[in-house]
N, C-alpha and C positions, 0 to 999 in steps of 0.2 A: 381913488383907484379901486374897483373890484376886482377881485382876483377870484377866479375858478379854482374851486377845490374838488379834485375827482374822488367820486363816491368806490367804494371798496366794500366785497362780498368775498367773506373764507369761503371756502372751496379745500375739502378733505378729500384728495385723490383716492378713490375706490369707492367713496364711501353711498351707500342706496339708499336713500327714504324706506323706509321701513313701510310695508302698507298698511294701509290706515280705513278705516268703518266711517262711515257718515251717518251719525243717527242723529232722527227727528222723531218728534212725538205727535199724537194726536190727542188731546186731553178732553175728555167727557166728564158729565156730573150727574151720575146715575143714570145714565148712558144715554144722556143727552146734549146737544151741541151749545153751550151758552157763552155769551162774550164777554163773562167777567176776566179779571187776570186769575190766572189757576198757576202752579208752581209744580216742578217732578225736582226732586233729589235722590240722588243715588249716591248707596254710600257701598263700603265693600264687605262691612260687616258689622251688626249691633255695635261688639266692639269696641270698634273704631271710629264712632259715629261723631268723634270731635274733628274729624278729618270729612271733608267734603271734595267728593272726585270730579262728580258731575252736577249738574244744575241745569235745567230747563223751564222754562217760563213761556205760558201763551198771557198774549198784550191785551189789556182792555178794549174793548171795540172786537177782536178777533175772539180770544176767549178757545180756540180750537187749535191750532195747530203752534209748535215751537218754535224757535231757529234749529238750525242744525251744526251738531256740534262733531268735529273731525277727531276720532280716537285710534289711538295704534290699538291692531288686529291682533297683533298678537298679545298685547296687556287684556283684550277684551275676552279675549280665548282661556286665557290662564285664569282671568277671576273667576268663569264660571259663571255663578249666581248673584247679583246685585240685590243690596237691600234697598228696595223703591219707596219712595214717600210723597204723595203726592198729597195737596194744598187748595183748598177754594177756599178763599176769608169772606165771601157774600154769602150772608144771612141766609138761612141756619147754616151756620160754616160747616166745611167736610172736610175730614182726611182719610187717606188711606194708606196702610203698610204691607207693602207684597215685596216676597222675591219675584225678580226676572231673570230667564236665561238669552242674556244678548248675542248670538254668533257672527251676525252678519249685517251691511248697511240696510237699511229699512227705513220703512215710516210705521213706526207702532201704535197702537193704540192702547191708550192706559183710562180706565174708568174709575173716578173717585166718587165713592157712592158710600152711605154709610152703612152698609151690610141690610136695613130695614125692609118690609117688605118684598123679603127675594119668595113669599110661596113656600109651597108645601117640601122641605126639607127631605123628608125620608123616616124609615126608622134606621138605626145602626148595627151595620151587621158586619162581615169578613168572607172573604172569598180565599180559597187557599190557588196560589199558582205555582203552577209548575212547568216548566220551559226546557224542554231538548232539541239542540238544534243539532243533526246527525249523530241523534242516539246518544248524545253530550249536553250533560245541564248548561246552561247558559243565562246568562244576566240578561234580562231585558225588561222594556217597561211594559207591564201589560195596562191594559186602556176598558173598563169597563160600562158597557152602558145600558141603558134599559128602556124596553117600548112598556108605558102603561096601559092600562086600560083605553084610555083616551086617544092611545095610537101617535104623543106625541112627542119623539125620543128626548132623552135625558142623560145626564154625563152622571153616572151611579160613583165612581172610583178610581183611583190608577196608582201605580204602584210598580219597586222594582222586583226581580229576583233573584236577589244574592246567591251565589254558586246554586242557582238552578233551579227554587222555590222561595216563595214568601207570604204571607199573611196579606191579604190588603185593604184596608179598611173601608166601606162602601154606604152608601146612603140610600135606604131602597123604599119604592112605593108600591109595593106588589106585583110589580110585571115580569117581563122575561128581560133576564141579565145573561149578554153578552159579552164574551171577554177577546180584546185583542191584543198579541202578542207584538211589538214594535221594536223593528232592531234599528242600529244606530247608523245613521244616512251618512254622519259627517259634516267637515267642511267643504264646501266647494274651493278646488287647488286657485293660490292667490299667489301671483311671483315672489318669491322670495321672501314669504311669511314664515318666523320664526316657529316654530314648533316643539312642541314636548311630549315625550312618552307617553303613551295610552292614547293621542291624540288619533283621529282617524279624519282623513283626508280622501274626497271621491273625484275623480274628473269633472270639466267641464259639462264633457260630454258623457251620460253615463252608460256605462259598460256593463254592468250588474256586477261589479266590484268595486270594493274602499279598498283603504290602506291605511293601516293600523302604523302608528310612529313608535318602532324601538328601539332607536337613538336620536336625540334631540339633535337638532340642527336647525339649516332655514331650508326650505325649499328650493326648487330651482328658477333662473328669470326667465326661462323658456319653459312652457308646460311638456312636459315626457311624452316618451312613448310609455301609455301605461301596461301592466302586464298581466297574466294569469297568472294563480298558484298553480305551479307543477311540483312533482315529484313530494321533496320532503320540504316545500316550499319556503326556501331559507329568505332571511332579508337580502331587500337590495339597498343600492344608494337610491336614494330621492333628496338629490342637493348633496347639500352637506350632511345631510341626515341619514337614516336607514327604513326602511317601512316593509312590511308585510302582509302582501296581500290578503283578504278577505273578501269571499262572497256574500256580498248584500240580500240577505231574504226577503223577499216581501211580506209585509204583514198577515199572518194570517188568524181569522177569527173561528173562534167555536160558541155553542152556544144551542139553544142557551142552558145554562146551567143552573148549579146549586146555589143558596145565603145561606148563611149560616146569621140569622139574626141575633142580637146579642139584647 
C-alpha cells in the first residue's frame, strides 16, 4: 500500500525576505581573459580570516565569469569593505589581495595579476585638500589625476577629508594634477532594506537629494514620497527609520594644481 504523505512549508505570519544582492564575478589574469579554474574569496577582515563568508570560482574550460551568489543587502551594506583574494594555480601561479567595496547586485571585475610590469610608477609626492561645501568643511573623497606629457591621463591619488582637509598621498610623472572633490551618491532605495546611522539612501529616481539615516530601522515596502530640506530641516520617518535630507553636489574639479614631491 502507498500512502501519500503531504509535504509542509513554515510560514511566519508577517514575516519579509529581507532583500538580498546577486553578486557575480568576472575573473582575469593580468587583465586577460584565460580558461584556467581561478578562485575569489572574501573574507570580512585579516582578522578573521579562519572564517570564510563568500567564495567564488570560475570552471575550467570557462576560466572568466563565476556563479552567482545571493547575499542579504543589508549584511553587505554594514561590512563595508571585503578583504578579496583571489587564486590562478596555472603555471606561473598568481594571487592577489585587495579590499573591495560591495553596495549593490553587479557583475564585477577582479584582475589577478602579480603587480609586475605595471610601467612608469611615479615619483611620491602629497597634495594637501581641503573641501567646503557652503562655506562648511566637509568630508569627502577627493580623486586626483594627471595628463603627462604624452597627453595620456593617469589616476595620480585619492584620498579622504576628515572634518574638512587631509594630506593625500600621490604618484606623479611631471604633468598637470588635477583634483576632484566626490560627495557620497548612496544607496539606491531597496523595499524594506534594513538600515543604519550614517547610512545614506538616494531615490530611484534622482532628484538632486540623498537622505542621510539617523535612526536605524528598515525602509519602507513602497518607495516614498521623497522630500526637500526646508526650514531647520528636522528628520523624517523613512519606514521605521528616520532620515535627513541632503543635497547631493556634483563633483566638482580644480586644477591643476600644486605636488608637493617628497
Amino acid at each position: 500500500m502507498t500512502v501519500a504523505v503531504p509535504s509542509y512549508r513554515a510560514v511566519v505570519p508577517g514575516y519579509v525576505v529581507p532583500p538580498r544582492a546577486s553578486l557575480r564575478f568576472r575573473l582575469l589574469r593580468e587583465g586577460e581573459v584565460t580558461t584556467t579554474v581561478k578562485c575569489l574569496r572574501l573574507y570580512r577582515s585579516r582578522e578573521s580570516m579562519d572564517y570564510l563568508p563568500m567564495v567564488f570560482w570560475a570552471e575550467n574550460g570557462n576560466g572568466e565569469h563565476t556563479q552567482t551568489c545571493a547575499v542579504d543587502l543589508a549584511t553587505l551594506l554594514a561590512q563595508g569593505e571585503w578583504l578579496a583574494m583571489g587564486f590562478d594555480d596555472a603555471l606561473p601561479r598568481r594571487i592577489r589581495t585587495v579590499y573591495l567595496s560591495l553596495t549593490e547586485s553587479g557583475l564585477y571585475t577582479f584582475n589577478i595579476t602579480s603587480g609586475e610590469g605595471g610601467g612608469q610608477q611615479g615619483d611620491p609626492g602629497q597634495v594637501s585638500g581641503l573641501v567646503r561645501v557652503e562655506r562648511l568643511p566637509a568630508n569627502r573623497e577627493i580623486v586626483l589625476v594627471e595628463r603627462p606629457a604624452d597627453g595620456v591621463w593617469r589616476l595620480a591619488g585619492y584620498g579622504p577629508t576628515p572634518g574638512g582637509s587631509g594630506d593625500i598621498d600621490v604618484r606623479v610623472v611631471g604633468g598637470d594634477v588635477y583634483a576632484m572633490a566626490v560627495d557620497d551618491y548612496g544607496v539606491q532605495f531597496v523595499a524594506d532594506l534594513a538600515v543604519q546611522v550614517g547610512q545614506r539612501i538616494r531615490p530611484t529616481q534622482y532628484s538632486g537629494w540623498v537622505y542621510e539615516i539617523t535612526q536605524a530601522g528598515q525602509l519602507p515596502s513602497v518607495e516614498p514620497v521623497w522630500w526637500a530640506a526646508a526650514g531647520e530641516n528636522p528628520s523624517r520617518p523613512l519606514g521605521t527609520a528616520l532620515a535627513v535630507a541632503h543635497r547631493y553636489f556634483q563633483p566638482i574639479a580644480l586644477g591643476p594644481g600644486p605636488v608637493e614631491v617628497i
